[in-house]
N, C-alpha and C positions, 0 to 999 in steps of 0.2 A: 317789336317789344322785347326777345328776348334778346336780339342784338343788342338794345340799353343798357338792360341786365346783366348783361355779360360784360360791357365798358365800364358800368359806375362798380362791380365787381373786381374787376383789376384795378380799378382808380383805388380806392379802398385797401385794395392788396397791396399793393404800392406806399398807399399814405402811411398801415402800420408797420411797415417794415423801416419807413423813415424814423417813425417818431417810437415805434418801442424798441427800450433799450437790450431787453433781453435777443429782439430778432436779429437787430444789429452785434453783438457780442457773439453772438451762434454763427454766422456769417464770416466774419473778423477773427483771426486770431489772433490772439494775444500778446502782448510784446510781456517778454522774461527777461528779468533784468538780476543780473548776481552780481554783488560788490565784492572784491579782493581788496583788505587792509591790511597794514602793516606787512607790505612787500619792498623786498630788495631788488628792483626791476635791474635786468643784465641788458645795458644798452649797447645794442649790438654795433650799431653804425659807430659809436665813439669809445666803445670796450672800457666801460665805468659801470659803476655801480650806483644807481638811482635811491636811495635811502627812505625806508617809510613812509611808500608814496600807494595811494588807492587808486586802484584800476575797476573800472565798471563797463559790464557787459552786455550787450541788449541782443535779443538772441544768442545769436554766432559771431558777432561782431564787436571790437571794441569799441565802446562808445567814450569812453574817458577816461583819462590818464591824469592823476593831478593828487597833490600836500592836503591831505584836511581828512574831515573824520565824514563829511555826508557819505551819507549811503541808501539803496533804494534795492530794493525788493531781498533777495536772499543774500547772507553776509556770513564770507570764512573768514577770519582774522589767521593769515597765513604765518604770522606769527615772527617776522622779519627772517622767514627766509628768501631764497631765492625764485625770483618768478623770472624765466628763461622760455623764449619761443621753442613750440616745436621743433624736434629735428628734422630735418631734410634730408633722404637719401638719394645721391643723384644718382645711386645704378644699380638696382636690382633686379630679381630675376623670382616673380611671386610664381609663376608657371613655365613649363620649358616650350617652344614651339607644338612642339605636336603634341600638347597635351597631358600634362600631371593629374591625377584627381583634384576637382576641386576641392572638394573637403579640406587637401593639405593647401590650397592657397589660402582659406578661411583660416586656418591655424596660423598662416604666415604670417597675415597682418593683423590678426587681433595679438600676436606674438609681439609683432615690431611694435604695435600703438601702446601695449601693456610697459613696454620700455623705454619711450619715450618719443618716436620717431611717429611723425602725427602725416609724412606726405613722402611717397617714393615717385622716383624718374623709372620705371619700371621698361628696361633698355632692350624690349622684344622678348615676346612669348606667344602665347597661343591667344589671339584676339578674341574669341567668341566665350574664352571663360572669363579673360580680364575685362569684357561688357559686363560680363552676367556677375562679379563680384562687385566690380565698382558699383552698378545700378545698386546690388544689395547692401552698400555698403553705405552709399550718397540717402537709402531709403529707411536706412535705421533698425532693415533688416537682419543686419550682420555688422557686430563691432567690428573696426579694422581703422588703418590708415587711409588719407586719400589716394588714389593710382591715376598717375597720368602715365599710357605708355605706349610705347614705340609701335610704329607696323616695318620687321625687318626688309630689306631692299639688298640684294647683289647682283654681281653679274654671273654670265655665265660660265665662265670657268671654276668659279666656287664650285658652283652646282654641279658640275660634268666630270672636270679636271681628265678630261679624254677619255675618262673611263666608262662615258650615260650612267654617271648613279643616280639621280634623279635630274629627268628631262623637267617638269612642268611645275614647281611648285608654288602653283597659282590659287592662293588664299587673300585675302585683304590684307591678313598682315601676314604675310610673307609673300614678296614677289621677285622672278625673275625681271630683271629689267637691263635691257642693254639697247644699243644703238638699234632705229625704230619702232622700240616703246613707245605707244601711246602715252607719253608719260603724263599728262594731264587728267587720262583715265584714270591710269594706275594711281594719282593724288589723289583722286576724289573717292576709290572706293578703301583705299588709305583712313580718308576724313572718314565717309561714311560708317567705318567701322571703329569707331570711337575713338581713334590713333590723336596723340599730341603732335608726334612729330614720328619722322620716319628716319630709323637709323641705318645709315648707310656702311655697310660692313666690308666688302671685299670685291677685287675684281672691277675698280673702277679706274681709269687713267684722268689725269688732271682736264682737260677738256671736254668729256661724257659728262664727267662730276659735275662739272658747271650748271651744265644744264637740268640735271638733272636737281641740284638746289636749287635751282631759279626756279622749275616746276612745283616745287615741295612747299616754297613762300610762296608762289603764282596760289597757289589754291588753299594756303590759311595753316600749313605744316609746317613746326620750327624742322631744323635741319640738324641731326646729332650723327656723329660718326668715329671710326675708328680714327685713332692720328696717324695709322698708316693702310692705305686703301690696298694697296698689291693692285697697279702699279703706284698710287699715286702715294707721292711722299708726302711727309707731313706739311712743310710750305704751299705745295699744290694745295692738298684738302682745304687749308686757311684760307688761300685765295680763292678756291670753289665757289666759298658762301656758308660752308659747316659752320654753324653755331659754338658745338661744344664738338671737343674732341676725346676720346678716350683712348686710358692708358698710357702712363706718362712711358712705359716700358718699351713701348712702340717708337719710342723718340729716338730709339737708336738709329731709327730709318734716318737720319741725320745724317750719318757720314754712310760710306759706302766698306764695310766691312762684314760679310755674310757670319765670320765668327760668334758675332756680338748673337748672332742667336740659337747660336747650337748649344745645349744643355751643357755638354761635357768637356768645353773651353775651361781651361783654369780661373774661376772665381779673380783671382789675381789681374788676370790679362784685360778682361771684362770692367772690371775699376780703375784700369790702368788707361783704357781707351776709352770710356765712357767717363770719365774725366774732364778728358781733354774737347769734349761735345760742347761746340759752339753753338749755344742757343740765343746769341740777340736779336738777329736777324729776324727767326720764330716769334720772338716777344717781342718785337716791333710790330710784326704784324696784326700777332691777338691782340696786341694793346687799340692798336689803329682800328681793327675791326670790331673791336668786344667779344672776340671767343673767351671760352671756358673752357679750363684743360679739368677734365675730368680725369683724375689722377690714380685712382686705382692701384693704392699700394697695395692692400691686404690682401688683393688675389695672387700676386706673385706667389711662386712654388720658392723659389729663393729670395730672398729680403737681399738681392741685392746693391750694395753702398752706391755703385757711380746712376742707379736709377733717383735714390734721396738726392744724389747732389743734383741732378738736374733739376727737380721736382724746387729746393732750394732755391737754384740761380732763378728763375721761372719766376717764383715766390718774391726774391728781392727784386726785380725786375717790374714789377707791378701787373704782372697777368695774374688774372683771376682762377682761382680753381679752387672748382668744388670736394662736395665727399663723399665718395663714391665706393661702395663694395665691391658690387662683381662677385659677389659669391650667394650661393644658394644655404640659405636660414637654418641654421642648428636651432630646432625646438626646444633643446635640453639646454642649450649654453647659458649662463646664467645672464650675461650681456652679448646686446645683439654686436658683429662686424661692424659696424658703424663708432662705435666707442674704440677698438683696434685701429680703427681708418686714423684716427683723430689722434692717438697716441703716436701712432707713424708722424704725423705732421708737427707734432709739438716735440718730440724725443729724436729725430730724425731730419728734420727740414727745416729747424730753425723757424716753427712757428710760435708767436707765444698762446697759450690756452684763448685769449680774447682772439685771434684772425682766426684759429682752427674751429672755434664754435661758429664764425662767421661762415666759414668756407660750409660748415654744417646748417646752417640756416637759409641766410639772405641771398648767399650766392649759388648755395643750393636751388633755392626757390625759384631762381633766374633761368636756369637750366630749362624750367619748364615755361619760363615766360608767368612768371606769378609773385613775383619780387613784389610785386605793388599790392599783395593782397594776404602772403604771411609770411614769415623769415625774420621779421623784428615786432617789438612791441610798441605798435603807434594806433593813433585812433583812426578808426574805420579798416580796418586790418582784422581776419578773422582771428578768434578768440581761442588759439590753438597754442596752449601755454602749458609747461612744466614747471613742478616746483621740487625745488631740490632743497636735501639741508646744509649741500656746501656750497660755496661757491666757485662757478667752476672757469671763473675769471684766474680764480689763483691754484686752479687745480681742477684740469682738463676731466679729471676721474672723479669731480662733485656730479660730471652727469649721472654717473651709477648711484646716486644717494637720493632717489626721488621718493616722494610724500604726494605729489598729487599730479593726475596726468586732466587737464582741458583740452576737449576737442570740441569746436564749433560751440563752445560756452559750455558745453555741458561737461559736467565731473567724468571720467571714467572709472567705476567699479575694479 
């Protein structure tokens, strides 16, 4: 008998949870829906201007793009200015390897989010904090940007250079790895440790490198790296399998001149030969393969000319390149490196403002393998939008005039 009681009990328990609506709504959470009217949407893939067009959000995602006045749950009338996707950083640095305070990485990306850059390629640091900030950051616990980032990878002459400065630096995200590497371990405790992808930095010659990209897709790891490995030249790494390449400055590895990299060669000499750097070859290949030259102006110690022209032919050329920092966050600056990057590429490289926001967004977003998910303003694409008062179609430095920062639908304070 009480076995009955116990059935026609759960039956029951069962039938009010179907049929009342309050148990069901408890259960369910709620779909939130904000309308954005009277916006000047910046259409990245065609560099136009979309005119007094309503954008609707349902959570974190965009749900509708479209001319007319419906609207449904909460409504900004953005008032025809510009509504601009998130920026994309493809190369930061929110913690150094062995460890920054966190505290200052929670400043960093509520820093970079408060300024408009809503997702960084975060290009190797310390794994165990950049878990512990993303979690808090993905959990609503700590405003910030999103972090996708690297587990760094070298060989062993980085690490020794003859001198045993450090034998073993065996972490998840930083590993020694050379020829009989378990390298399918070394990718999994890579994954394991929250890593997008694993940068590959020094100390690799063109045939290790191979395999060791082949391991890094083998196990669900994009593959980012330096454009010149020491040995391997920038053609090799291409051929490797390297996804994105950084530092266009590295591109000197081109011809065979050791000058081109000593500091105190005449400025002169340095423009003079770096000039004359045949890159179609390079841009035949990124084009054929889909690399990404992550470009990396604003870290140079000297801005200089024959690095823009390469960075230029590159550009005309039709290889993609992102926009990429490389430099560690001024708190105090009034705009983050990323508006500097961008100014390099339109004042310098012969971009006009509409490819430079590109290179800042969509092709940013690729870098991480996430093109299909934000980088432009289309539906079903997360709802990671900036609103500026200028437009920064016809002026790169409308990004610095923002009025309202979306992340995952929601306003940021």
């Amino acid at each position: 008998m009480k076995i009955v009681n116990i059935v026609v009990y759960l039956i029951l328990t069962v039938l009010l949870s179907i049929y009342n609506p309050s148990v069901n709504m408890a259960q369910e959470k709620q779909d939130v829906y904000l309308t954005l009217k009277h916006a000047n949407i910046i259409d990245i893939e065609k560099g136009r201007v979309m005119s007094d067009m309503t954008v609707l959000i349902k959570n974190d995602l965009i749900a509708s793009v479209y001319k007319g006045n419906r609207t449904k749950g909460e409504v900004i009338d953005i008032q025809h200015k510009y509504l601009v996707p998130g920026l994309v950083d493809s190369h930061a640095h929110v913690t150094n390897i062995s460890g920054s305070p966190i505290e200052r990485s929670y400043k960093v990306l509520d820093y970079l989010l408060k300024h408009g850059i809503t997702t960084i390629r975060d290009a190797a640091g310390n794994g165990a904090i950049m878990q512990k900030v993303q979690a808090d950051v993905n959990h609503d616990i700590k405003t910030g940007v999103d972090i996708y980032y690297a587990a760094f990878m070298a060989g062993d002459w980085y690490y020794n250079r003859d001198q045993h400065i450090r034998k073993e630096p065996y972490h998840p995200w930083e590993q020694l790895i050379v020829p009989g590497t378990n390298l399918d371990s070394a990718m999994k405790a890579a994954k394991e440790c929250g890593a997008t992808g694993v940068k590959l930095y020094h100390s690799f010659d063109g045939t290790f490198l191979k395999e060791v990209a082949a391991a890094a897709k083998r196990n669900g790891l994009l593959v980012w790296g330096h454009a010149m490995m020491y040995p391997a030249r920038p053609l090799e790494v291409v051929r490797a399998g390297v996804q994105v390449i950084s530092h266009a400055s590295m591109l000197s590895a081109l011809i065979n001149d050791p000058k081109m990299n000593y500091r105190k060669v005449p400025q002169a000499y340095k423009d003079s030969v770096g000039s004359r750097i045949d890159v179609s070859e390079l841009a035949g290949e990124m084009k054929r393969r889909n690399v990404i030259l992550d470009a990396t102006l604003t870290v140079s110690e000297v801005k200089e000319q024959w690095i823009f022209e390469l960075v230029k032919k590159l550009h005309q050329m039709g290889v993609k390149i992102s926009a990429g920092t490389d430099k560690i966050t001024v708190l105090t600056n009034p705009y983050p490196f990323l508006i500097e990057e961008l100014n390099y590429f339109v004042n310098d490289c012969d971009f006009t403002p509409a490819e430079a926001l590109k290179a800042a967004t969509l092709i940013s977003a690729e870098t991480i393998g996430q093109d299909k998910n934000i980088g432009s303003i289309k539906v079903g694409k997360k709802a990671d939008l900036l609103v500026t008062e200028q437009n920064p179609l016809e002026d790169i430095n409308g990004l610095k005039k923002l009025s309202m920062i979306i992340k995952h639908g929601k306003v940021i304070n």
